[in-house]
N, C-alpha and C positions, 0 to 999 in steps of 0.2 A: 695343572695336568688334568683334563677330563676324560683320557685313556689309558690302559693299565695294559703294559706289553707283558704277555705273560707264556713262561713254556714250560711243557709237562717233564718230568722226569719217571722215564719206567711206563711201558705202552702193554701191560697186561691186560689184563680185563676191567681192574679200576683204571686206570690212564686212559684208555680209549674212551670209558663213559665220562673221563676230566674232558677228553679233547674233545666229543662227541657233544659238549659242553660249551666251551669258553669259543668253538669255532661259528656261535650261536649267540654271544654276547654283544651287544652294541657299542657296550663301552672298555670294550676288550680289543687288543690286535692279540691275536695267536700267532706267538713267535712261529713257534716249532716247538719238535720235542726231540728229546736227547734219549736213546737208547743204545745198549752193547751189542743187541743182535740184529745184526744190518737189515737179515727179512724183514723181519717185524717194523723196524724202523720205517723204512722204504714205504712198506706197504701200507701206514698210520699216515705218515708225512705227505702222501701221493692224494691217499684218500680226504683231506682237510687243506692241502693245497698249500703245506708249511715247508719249514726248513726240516731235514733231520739232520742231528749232531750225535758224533759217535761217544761223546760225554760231555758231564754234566756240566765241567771245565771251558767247552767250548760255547756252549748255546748261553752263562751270564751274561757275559758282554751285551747280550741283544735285548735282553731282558731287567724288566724292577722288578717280576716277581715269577717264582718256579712252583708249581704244583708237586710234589712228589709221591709218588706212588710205587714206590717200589717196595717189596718184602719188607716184613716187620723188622727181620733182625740186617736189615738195610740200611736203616733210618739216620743212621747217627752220623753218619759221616757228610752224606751229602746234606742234608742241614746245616751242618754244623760250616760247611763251604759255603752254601748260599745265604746264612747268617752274614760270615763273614765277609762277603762282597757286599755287603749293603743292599740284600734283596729283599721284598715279602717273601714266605715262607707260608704257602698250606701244609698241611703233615698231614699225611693218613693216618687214619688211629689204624690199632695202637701206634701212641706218639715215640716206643721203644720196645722193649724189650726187658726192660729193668729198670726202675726207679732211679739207678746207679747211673745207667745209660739217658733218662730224662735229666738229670742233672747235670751232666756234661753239657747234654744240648743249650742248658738253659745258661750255663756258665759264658758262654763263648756269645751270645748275644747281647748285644752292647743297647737294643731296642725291646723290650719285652712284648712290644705290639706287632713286633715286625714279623712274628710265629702266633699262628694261629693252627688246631689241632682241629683236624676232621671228622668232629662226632656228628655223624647226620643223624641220628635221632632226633637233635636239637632243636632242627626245623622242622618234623613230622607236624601237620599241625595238630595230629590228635593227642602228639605229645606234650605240646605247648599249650595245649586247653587244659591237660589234664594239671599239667604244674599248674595254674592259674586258679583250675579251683582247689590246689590244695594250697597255698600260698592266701586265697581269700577265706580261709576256714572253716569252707564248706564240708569237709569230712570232719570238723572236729579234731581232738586228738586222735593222733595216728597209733594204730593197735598194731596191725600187722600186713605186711607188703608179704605178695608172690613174685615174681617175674619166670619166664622163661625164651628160651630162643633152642631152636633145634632146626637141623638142616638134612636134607639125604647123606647117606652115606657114600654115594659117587663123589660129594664135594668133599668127605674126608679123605677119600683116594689119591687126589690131587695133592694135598697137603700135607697129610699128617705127619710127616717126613721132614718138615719142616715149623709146623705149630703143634699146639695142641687145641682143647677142643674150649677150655679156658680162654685161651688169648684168643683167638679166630672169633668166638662169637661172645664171649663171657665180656669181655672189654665194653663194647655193645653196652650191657645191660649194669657194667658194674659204674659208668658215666649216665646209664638214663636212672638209675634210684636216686644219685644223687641228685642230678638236675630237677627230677620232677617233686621229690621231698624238699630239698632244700638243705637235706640230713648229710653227716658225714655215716660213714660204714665198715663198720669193724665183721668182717668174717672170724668166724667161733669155733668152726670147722667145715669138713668135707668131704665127701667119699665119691670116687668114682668106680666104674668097672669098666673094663678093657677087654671085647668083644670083635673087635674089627682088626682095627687095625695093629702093626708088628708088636709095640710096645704102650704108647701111651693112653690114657683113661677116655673112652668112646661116649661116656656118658656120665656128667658130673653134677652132683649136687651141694651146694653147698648152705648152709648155716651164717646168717647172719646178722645183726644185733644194730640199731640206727642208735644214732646217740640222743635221739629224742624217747628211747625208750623201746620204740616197736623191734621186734623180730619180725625173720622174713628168711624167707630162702631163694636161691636163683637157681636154675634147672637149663642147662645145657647139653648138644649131643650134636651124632650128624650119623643117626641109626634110623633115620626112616626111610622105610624101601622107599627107593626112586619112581617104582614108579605111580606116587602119591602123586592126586593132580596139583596141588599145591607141597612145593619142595621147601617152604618154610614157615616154622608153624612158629608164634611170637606174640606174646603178648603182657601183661601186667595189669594184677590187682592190687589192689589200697582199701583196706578197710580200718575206717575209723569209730570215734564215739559218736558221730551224728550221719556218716552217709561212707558208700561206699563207692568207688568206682570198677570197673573194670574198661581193658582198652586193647583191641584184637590190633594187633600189628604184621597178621600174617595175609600173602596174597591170595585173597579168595573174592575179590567182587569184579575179575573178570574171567570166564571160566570160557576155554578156546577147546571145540570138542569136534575133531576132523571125521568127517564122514567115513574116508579110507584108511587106514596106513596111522601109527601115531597112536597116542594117546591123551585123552583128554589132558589139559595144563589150566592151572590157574596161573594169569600174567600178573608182574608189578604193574601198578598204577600210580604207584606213591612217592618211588624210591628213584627210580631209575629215568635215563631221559627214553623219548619216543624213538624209532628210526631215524627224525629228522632230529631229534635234538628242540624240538619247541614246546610250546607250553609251560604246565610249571608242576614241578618235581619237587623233591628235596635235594638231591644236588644241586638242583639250580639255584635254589633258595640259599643252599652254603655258599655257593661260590658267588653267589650275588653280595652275597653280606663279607666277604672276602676282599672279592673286588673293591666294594662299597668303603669300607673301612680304610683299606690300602689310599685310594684315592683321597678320602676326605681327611689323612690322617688323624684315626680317629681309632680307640681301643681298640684293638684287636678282639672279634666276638668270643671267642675261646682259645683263654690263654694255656701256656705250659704248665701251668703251675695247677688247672685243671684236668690237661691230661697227664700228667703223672698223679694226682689223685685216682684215675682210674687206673693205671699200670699199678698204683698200690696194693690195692684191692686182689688185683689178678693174682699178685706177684703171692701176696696172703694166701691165697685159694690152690696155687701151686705148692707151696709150702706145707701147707696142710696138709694135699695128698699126697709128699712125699714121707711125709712123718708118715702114715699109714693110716691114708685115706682111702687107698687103690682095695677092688677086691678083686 
């Protein structure tokens, strides 16, 4: 097989950047995708020239392997269906919703390579230089990690109703410590404060402890006015006994400033595809190594067993501020 039929499940805003995606791969057929709300469907399926299917039930059959992208606390079921037809599986991270919920997934999989979890940090490449030189020893022993991720507050509006500010963007950064150390990651504590939105924690900090020793904290939120020309601020430091690094993760080196009307924006360059979908991204890069895998059967690039290490983490970080971390 030197082609991988594949179709999206869930046409949000991630799904469209999956379809926006694989309807761009050479060694890809893009089935179609399978959505509940016929608009949306229609309008995705018309625009890429596929099928749409009104579930996930009907678009298998045509496919080896399904993207999914639908809601966090979505995850488990349709998985756990296209598991069991003998499909590939991409998973958005978060890979659940509960450690509880990553273990079912993994139960019901008869392939461990056949599920593969959506951490796009993985392929950043400034993320992959940064593990390389901490893995070649060039920091020395590790002292103490920062990380943070924070987003506007219009993007908690959409959500918060259904995440929090932990899982939405904390998942993120509690799979890049470990990928780029190498380290597993015990949270120690937490605190957040709850400013925005109805009930849960707007801006969270947590306390963390590596098992090689270092402390560290991660710094999450979605409280910066919108209208900041860059809507996401992201980055991580490592400082050790011999060198230190730090690594901007946030979009700032294309800054788009309209004459009339508008207001200045910093665009992705890194993360997302183009209007055409060409060139090379980090999605592309996941789904290449996806595809890639799928076809040569060959390990899966990131397994379950590494995204429920970060659903544990979170799941830690929630705990914490439910004990009385909130102020």
């Amino acid at each position: 097989m030197d082609r991988l039929r594949v179709g999206v499940l869930g046409v949000g805003v991630q799904g469209h950047l999956h379809s926006r995606t694989l309807a761009t791969m050479p060694n890809v057929d893009f089935v179609g995708v399978a959505e509940a709300n016929a608009e949306r469907r229609e309008k995705v399926a018309g625009e890429f020239g596929v099928r749409g299917f009104d579930t996930l039930s009907a678009m298998l059959p045509h496919v080896d392997a399904v993207s999914i992208c639908m809601p966090d606390h979505l995850h488990e079921a349709p998985a756990i269906e296209a598991l069991e037809a003998g499909k590939r599986v991409l998973l958005e991270k978060p890979m659940s919703i509960s450690t509880a919920s990553c273990d079912a997934i993994m139960a019901r999989c008869a392939d461990p390579d056949a599920l593969m979890i959506g951490h796009i940090l993985r392929f950043d490449p400034r993320v992959i230089r940064a593990r390389e030189l901490v893995a070649a020893g060039e920091l020395g022993d590790l002292w103490h990690v920062k990380v943070w991720r924070s987003t506007s507050q219009a993007v908690g509006v959409g959500i918060w109703d259904r995440t929090s500010v932990a899982w939405f963007l904390g998942v993120h950064d509690a799979d890049l410590i470990r990928f780029v150390t190498g380290q597993e990651v015990e949270v120690v504590g937490a605190i957040g404060r709850n400013v925005l939105s109805p009930a849960e924690a707007d801006i969270v900090h947590a306390l963390i402890r590596l098992d090689g020793g270092a402390v560290g904290t991660m710094e999450n939120g979605w409280t910066l006015p919108h209208s900041r020309p860059s809507r996401a601020d992201a980055g991580f430091r490592l400082i050790g006994s011999k060198a230190a690094i730090e690594v901007s993760l946030s979009h700032n080196d294309l800054l788009m400033v309209p004459r009339e009307g508008g207001s200045a924006v910093n665009m992705d360059t890194y993360f997302w595809p183009s209007r055409t979908g060409q060139g090379a991204y980090n999605l592309r890069t996941e789904l290449d190594a996806f595809v890639g895998a799928a076809l040569a059967k060959t390990p899966t690039p990131i397994s379950g067993q590494e995204g429920k290490a970060a659903i544990a983490i979170v799941e830690a970080i929630e705990q914490a501020l439910a004990a009385g971390g909130k102020a």
